[in-house]
N, C-alpha and C positions, 0 to 999 in steps of 0.2 A: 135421462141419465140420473141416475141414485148420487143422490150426494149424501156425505158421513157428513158426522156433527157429531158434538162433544160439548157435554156442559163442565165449565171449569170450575165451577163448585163444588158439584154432588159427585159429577164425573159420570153420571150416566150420559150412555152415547148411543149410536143408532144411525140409520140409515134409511132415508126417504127421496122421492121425487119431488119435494119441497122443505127445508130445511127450518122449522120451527122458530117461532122468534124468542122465545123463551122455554125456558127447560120446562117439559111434560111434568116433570118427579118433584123439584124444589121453586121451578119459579123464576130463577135466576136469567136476565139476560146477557148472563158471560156466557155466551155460547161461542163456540169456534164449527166452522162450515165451510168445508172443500172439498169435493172430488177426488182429493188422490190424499184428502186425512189418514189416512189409516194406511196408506201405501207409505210417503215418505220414511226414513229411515235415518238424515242427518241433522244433528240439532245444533244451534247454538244458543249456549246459557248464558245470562248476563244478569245480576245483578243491581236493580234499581239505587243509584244513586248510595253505591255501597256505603263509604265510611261513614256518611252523615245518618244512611239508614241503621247502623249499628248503635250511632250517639243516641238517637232520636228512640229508640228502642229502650236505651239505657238509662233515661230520662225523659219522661213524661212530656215535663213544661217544654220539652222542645218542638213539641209534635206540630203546634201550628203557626213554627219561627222560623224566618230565613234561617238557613244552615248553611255554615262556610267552614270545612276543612282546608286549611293549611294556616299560613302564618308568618310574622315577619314582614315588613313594608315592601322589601325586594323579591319576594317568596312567591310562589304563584297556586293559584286556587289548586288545589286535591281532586275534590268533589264538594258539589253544593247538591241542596235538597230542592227539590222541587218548584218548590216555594220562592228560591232566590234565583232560579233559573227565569222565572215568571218576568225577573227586575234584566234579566240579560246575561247573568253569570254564568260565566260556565270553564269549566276544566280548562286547565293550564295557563287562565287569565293570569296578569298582573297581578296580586292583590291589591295595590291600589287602587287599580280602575275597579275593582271588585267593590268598593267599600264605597266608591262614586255610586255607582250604581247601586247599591245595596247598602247605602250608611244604617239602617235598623239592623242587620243581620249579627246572629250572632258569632263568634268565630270561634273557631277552635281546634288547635294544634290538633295534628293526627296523632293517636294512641297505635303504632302498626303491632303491640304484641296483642292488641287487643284482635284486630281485624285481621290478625292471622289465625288468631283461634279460633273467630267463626270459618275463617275460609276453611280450614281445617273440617269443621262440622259439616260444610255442604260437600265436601269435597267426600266424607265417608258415604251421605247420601249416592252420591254422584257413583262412587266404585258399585254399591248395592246392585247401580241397574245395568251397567257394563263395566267389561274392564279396558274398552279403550277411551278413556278418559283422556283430553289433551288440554291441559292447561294455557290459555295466555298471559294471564295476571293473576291477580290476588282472586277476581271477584268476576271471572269467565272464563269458558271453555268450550271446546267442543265434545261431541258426544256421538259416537257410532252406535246406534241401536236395530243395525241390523238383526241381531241376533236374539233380540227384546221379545220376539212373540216364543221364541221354545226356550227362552226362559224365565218371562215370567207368564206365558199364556196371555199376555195384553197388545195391543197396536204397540208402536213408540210412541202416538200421540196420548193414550191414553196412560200410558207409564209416566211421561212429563207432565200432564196435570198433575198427576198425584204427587209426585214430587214437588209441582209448586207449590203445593195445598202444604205440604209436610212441612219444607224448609217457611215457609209465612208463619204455621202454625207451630211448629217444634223452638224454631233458630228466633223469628221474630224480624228478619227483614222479606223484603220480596225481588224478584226476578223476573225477566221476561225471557220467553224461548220465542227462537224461531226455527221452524223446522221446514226442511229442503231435501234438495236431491246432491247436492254438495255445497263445500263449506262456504267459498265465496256468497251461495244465497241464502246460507242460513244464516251466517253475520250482519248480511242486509235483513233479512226479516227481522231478526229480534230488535232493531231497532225500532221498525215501522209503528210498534202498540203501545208504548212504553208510557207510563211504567206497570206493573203489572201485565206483562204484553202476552198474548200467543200469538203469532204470527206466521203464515203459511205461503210458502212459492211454490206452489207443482211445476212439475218439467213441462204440463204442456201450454203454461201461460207466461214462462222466463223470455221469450223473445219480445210479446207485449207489455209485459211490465216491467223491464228494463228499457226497451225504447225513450218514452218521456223521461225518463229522470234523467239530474245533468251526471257528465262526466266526473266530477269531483264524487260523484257515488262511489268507483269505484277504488277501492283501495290502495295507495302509492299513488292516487293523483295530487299531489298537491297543488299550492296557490300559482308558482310554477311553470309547474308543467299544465295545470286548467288555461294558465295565460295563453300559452306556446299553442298550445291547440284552439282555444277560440279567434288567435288573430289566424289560427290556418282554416276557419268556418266550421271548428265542429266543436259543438256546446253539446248536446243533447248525446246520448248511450246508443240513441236509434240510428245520428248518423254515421256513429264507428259502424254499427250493424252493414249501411249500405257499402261502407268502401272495403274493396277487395283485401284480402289481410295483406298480400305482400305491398297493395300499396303503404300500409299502413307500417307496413316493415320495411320499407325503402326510406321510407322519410321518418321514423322514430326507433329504427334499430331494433333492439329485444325488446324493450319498451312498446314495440308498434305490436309486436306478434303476440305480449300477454294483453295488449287491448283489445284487440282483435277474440281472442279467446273469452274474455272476460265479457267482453259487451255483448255475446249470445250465450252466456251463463255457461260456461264450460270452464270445470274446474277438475281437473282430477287428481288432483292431494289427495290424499288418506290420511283419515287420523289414526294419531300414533301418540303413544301415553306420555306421562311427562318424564319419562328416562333417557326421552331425547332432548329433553331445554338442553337448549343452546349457549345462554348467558344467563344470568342472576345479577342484578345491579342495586347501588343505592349511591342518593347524592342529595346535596343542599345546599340553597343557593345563600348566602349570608345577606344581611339588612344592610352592612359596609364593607366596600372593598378588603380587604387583607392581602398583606405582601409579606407576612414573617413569618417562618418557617412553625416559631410554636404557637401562633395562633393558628396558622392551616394545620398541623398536625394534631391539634384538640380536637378541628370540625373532624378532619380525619379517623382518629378513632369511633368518634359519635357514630359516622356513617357505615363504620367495618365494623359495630357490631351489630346495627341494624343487617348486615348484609348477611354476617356471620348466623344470626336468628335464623335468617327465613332458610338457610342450608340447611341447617340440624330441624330444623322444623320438615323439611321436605327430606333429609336422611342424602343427601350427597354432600360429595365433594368436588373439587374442581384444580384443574394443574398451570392453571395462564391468572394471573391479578393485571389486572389493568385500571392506572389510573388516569382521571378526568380532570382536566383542571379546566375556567373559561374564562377568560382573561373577562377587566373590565370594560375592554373594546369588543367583548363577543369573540376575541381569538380563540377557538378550541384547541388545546393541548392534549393529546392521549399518549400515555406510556405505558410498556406489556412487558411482562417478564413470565417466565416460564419455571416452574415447581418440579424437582425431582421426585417430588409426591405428592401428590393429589391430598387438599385438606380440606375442611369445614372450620378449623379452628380460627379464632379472633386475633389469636397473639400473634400467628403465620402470616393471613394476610396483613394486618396492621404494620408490621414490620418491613413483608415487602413493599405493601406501598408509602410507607416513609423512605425507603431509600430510594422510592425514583421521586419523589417529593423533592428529596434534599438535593437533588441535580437540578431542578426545576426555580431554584431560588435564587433568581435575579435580578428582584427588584419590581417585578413585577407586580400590580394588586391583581389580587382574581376575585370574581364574584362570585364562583360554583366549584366546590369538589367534590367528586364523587368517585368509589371504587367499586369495580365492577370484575366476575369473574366468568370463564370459560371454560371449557374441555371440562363440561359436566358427567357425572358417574354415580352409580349408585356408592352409597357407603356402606364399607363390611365392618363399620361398629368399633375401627380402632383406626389410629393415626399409625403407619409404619415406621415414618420417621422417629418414633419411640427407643427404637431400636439402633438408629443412629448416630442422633445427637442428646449428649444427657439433658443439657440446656433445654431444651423442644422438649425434652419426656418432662422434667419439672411443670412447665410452662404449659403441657398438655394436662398433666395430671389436676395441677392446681384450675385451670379453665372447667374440666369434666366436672369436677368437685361443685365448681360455683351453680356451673347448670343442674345439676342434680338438684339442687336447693332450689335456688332462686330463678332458673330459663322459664319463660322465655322474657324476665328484666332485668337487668346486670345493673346494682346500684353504682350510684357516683359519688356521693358523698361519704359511704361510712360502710361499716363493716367487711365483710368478707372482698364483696367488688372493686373495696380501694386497692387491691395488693395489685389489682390488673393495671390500675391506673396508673401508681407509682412506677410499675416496671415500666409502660408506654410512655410515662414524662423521661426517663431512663433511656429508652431507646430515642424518644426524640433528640436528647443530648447529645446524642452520640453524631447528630447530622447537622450540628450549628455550625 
């Protein structure tokens, strides 16, 4: 049987009865080699150790330093570089246990207008080679490249090197893909090679390759639910495989029947662009407690305008503000309110979520707020509520103004960005 191969360098590719250990043309041993290369069609992109891969870009002397984004004693890891992952670090740690393990590293606060502008850059690459592009974060997606050969005349394998080549070579970080027969295996591939990864599941070796690996493989199994199922004797993906699904749905509900489906690689999602996100969030966890209204309404605006950014940055709006609060005993608080019109503006949601804020103030400390918004929509480039309250069109005009200049960073200290300020210590007043 012919197997395809693909060098990730030069990008010359080919097909033989033995698949080369280095490229014919350059030499390189990045080769990628599979049977159904050139067949697959679903890809998943991810981003090698994005924000520190940005710093590290941006500055030289960091290239052979531990790297730690985030911040704050109570704060928890971002992302780390490579490097500090080697010490144990990794995503959503503690920072303190971060700096045990990793006392050399160096740290450093996330820049997110930074890291939105390159997402922004991959993400124009990304449109180029399809238009169903599906966003999950800042620094991944999925990608349907069904339609990749009659539009650019290439495999999709062979479309996705050139693209890593581009975004490494153009942008200055790198990615890994994994490419599948749908999304559940292509999110698992792109892990498997990382960093700089290509990674490949064919449909006709998803029931072996998923057998060995544990359960916590697959996605929504947490610590858990891994429990509940290894004291019922199933650790391993291969033994959901042997047990009948309705067993597996008698004894774990809906829960039982996406296991069942998942553990012989069956997924049938379609990806779908990002005109359908769901939510858009932002939040932050403070260094000490707080229980007073205007110190959580400072961290509060901090985080609505980082949220307000990444809307205008993506061109929607949204009609539900939901705010996060989480107590210093871990209690999560959420409250939701619902918008007569749909906004992207800072002033709209900062205001709504001070007022379920100021219900919230009872003495409580919290260590986390954050707001987050729903019933996302595309934006047609104006606020309506313009038209109904003069208050809101002031408050809108004066915000457009600041973006026009200054988006995507709204100063705090001095010029034009204090007028937002003053008016938000103003509206906090109003909830003491």
């Amino acid at each position: 049987m012919a197997i395809d191969w693909l060098c990730r360098d030069c990008t010359v590719h080919g097909s033989a009865n033995v698949a080369p250990q280095r490229c014919p043309s350059c030499g390189s041993p990045r080769l990628r080699a599979h049977a159904e290369l050139f067949a697959l069609t679903t890809a998943h992109v991810d981003c090698d150790a994005f924000y520190a891969s940005v710093e590290k870009r941006d500055d030289p002397s960091l290239r052979d330093k531990p790297l730690i984004i985030g911040g704050g004693v109570r704060g928890v890891v971002s992302t780390c570089c490579y490097i500090a992952r080697q010490s144990g670090v990794r995503s959503a740690m503690p920072m303190f246990k971060a700096r045990q393990l990793c006392p050399d590293a160096v740290i450093l606060k996330p820049n997110m207008a930074k890291y939105v502008e390159v997402s922004r850059q991959i993400r124009r690459h990304m449109d180029a080679l399809t238009p169903l592009v599906e966003p999950l974060s800042i620094d991944e997606a999925f990608l349907d490249l069904s339609g990749t050969r009659a539009l650019h005349k290439a495999s999709p394998a062979l479309v996705l090197a050139r693209f890593a080549k581009t975004v490494e070579t153009e942008i200055g970080v790198t990615i890994s893909v994994g490419l599948s027969h749908n999304k559940f295996l292509a999110k698992v591939a792109s892990d498997l090679d990382k960093p700089r990864g290509f990674a490949v599941i064919g449909a006709a070796e998803t029931l072996s390759f998923l057998a060995p690996q544990p359960i916590s493989l697959i996605y929504g199994v947490g610590k858990v639910l891994a429990e509940t199922l290894r004291k019922d004797g199933l650790v391993t993906i291969g033994q959901l495989q042997d047990e009948p699904p309705e067993n597996l749905m008698r004894r774990y509900g809906e829960m039982g029947a996406r296991l069942a489906r998942l553990a012989r690689g069956e997924d049938s999602r379609r990806i779908s662009s990002d005109n359908e996100m769901k939510t858009v969030s932002s939040e932050t966890t403070f260094n000490t407690d707080i229980s007073s209204l205007e110190a959580l309404s400072t961290e509060l605006l901090h985080v609505t305008e980082r949220l307000s950014e990444r809307l205008k940055a993506k061109n929607i709006v949204s009609d539900t503000v939901t705010l996060k609060l989480k107590s210093a005993g871990f209690r999560l608080r959420t409250r939701a309110r619902h918008l007569m019109i749909p906004t992207q503006l800072a002033s709209v949601i900062y205001e709504t979520g001070l007022s379920l804020l100021g219900r919230e103030i009872d003495g409580t400390a919290f260590r986390l707020i954050g707001i987050g918004v729903s019933g996302i929509e595309p934006a047609d480039g104006t606020d309506p509520a313009d038209l109904l309250e003069p208050a809101v069109a002031r408050k809108a005009a004066a915000e457009r103004a600041m973006d026009r200049v200054l988006y995507p960073v709204w100063p705090r200290g001095s010029g034009p960005g204090q007028a937002l300020w003053k008016a938000a210590g103003a509206a906090a007043a109003r909830y003491r």
